[in-house]
C-alpha positions in Angstrom: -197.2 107.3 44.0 -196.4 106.5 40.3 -193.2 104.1 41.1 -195.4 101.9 43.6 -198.2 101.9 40.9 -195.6 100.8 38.2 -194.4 97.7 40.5 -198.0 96.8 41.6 -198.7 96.4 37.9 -195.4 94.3 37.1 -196.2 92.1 40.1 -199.6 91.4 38.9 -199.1 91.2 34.9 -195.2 90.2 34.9 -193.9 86.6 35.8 -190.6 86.5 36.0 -190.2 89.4 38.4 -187.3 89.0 40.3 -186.9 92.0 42.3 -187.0 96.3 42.0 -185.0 98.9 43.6 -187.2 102.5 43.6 -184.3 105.0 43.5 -184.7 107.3 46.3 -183.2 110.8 47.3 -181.5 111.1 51.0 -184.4 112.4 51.9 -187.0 109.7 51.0 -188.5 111.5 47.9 -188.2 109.2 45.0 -186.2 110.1 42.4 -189.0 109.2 39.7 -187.1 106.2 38.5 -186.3 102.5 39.6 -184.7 99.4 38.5 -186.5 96.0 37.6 -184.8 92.5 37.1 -186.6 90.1 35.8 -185.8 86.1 35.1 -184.9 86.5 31.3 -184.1 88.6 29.0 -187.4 87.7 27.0 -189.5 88.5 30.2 -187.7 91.6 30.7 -188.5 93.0 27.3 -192.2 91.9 27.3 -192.3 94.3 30.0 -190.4 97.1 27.9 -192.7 96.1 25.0 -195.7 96.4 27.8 -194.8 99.2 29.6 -193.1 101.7 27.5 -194.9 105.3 26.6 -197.4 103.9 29.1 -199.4 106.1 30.4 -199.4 106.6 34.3 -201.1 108.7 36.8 -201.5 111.7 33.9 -197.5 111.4 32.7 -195.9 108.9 30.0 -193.5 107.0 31.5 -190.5 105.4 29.6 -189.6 101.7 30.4 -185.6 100.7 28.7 -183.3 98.3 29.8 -180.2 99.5 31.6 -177.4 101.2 29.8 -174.3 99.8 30.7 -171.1 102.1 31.0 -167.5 101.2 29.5 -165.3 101.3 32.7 -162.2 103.2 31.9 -159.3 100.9 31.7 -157.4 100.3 34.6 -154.1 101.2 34.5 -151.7 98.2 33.6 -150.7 96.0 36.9 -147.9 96.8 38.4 -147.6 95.5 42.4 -148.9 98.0 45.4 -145.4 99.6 46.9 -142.6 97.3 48.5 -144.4 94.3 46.5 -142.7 92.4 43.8 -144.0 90.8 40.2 -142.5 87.3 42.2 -145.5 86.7 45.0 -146.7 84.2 46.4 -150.3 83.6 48.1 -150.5 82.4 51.5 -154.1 81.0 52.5 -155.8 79.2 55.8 -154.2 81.6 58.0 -155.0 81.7 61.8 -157.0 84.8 62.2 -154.8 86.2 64.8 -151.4 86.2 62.4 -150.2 89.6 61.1 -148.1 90.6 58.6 -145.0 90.5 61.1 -145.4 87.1 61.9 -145.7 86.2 58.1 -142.0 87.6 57.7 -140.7 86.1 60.8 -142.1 82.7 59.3 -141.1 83.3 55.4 -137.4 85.2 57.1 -136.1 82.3 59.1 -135.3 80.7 55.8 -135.6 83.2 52.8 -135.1 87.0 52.4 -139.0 88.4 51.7 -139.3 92.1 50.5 -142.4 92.3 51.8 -145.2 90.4 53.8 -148.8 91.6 53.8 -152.3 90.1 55.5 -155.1 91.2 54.1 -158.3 92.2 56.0 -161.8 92.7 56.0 -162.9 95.9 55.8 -166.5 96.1 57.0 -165.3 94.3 60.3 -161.7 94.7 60.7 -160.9 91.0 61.1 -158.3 88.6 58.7 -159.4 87.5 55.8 -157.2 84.4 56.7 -155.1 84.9 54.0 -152.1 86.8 52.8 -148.9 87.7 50.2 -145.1 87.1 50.5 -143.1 88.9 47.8 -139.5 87.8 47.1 -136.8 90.1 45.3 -136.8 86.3 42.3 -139.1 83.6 41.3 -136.3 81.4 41.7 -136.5 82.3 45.9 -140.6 82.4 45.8 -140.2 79.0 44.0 -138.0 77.8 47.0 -140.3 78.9 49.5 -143.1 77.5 48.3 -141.5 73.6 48.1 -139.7 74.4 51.6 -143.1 76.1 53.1 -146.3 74.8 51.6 -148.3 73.0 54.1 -146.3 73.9 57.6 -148.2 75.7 60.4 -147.5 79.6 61.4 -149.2 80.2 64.6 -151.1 77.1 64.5 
């Protein structure tokens, strides 16, 4: 295998080599190409110097670093639906509080237009924090001096 013959050879002849990825198909099958990271940026082109239009197994094999690829922009920031540019971040929340218990707490004194908890996708679970918008800054201001540092569900 060509790929496995490439990364025995770095491993002997390359300090500096952090790790390697051989890309693979879904069925196993290498794709014929992998990735390398190395320490430096020196080490890693001694090893493009080294390994470029090497030859390997019977085929010439061509050893670049990465190309990196402009992300588009993204488009500019305006708030997810029912959020407002005037929110605040609420942190160290109980794992158990929702977003209705955020708007119960932030209601009782202020008006918020919207309350949201934000959680962890692979497992489902609060992140332990969330977001209060408020229709002004002047109100999110408010509710932060009135609110910082009480308990919700504590």
């Amino acid at each position: 295998m060509p790929n496995a013959t490439v990364m025995a050879t770095a491993r002997r002849g390359e300090r500096g080599l952090l790790r390697w990825e051989i890309i693979k198909q879904k069925d196993g099958r290498s794709r014929g190409f992998a990735f390398v990271t190395m320490a430096s940026g020196e080490e890693a082109q001694a090893v493009v110097d080294k390994f470029d239009s090497h030859e390997l197994s019977g085929r010439i094999i061509r050893v670049q670093f990465a190309k990196r690829f402009k992300k588009p922009s993204p488009p500019s920031p305006s708030p997810p639906a029912g959020e407002t540019r005037h929110k605040l971040y609420v942190s160290n929340l109980e794992w158990k509080v929702r977003s209705s218990h955020l708007r119960e707490f932030f209601s009782a004194s202020f008006k918020p237009v919207s309350t949201r908890v934000v959680f962890d996708s692979p497992s489902g679970r609060s992140a332990g924090n969330g977001f209060v918008s408020f229709a002004t800054e002047e109100e999110a201001e408010a509710a932060i001096s009135a609110l910082d540092g009480k308990e919700l569900l504590g």
